[in-house]
N, C-alpha and C positions, 0 to 999 in steps of 0.2 A: 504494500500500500504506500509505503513511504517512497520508492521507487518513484512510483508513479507520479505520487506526487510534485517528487524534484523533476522528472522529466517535463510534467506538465509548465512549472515555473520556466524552466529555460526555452521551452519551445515559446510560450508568451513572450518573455523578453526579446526574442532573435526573432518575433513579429512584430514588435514594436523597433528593433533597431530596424529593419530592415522598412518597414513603411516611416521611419522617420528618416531613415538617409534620402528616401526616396521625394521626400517630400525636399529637401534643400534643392534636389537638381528641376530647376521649373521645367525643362525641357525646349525651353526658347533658344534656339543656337542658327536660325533659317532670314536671313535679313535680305542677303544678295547673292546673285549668282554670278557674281560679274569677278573678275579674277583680283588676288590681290593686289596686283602691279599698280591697278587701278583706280584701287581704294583713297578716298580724299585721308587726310593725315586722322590719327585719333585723338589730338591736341584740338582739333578740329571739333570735334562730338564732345569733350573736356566742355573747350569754350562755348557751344549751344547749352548743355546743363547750364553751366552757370549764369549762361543771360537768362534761362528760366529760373532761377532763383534759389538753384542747388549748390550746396556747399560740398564741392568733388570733395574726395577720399580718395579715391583710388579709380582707375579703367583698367579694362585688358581684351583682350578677343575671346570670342565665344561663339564658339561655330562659325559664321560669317556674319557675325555681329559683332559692335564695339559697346561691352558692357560697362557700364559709368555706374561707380557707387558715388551717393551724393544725400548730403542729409539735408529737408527741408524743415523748416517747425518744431525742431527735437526728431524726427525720425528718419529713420533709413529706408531709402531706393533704389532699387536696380534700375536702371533706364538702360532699355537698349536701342541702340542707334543703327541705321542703315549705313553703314559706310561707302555705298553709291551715293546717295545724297544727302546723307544726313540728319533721314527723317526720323522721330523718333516711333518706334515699330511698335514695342510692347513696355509696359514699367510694373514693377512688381515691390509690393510696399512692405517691410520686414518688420 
């Protein structure tokens, strides 16, 4: 019985880890299909957050996206950007 029991605990947890990793990756990584040769700079998507009124932290790439951490209000943002032009694709609020 007590068997059982510990198995049951770890198989819950190693459902919970596993829907919670899953949960940090949003799945947003599809912005452009255009090559990177050709992507405008990411200094570039930097400076559109911030004329929106985001306080950057950090970018990096993401799939074929340039993902902008930025905090507005006290919180935190992913915004992702099209690096074709710049437009902002998807934003996800932490």
């Amino acid at each position: 019985m007590r068997v059982k029991v510990i198995r049951s605990v770890v198989l819950a947890v190693s459902v919970v880890g596993l829907s919670g990793s899953a949960a940090l990756a949003d799945g947003f990584k599809n912005c452009t299909k255009l090559d990177k040769a050709s992507w405008k700079p990411a200094s570039d998507a930097e400076a559109k957050a911030k004329a929106a009124g985001y306080e950057v932290r950090r970018s990096k790439i993401e799939g074929s996206c340039y993902e902008v951490y930025g905090v507005k209000e006290g919180k935190l943002y992913e915004l992702f950007y099209s690096p074709e032009d710049l437009s902002l694709k998807h934003t996800i609020a932490k």
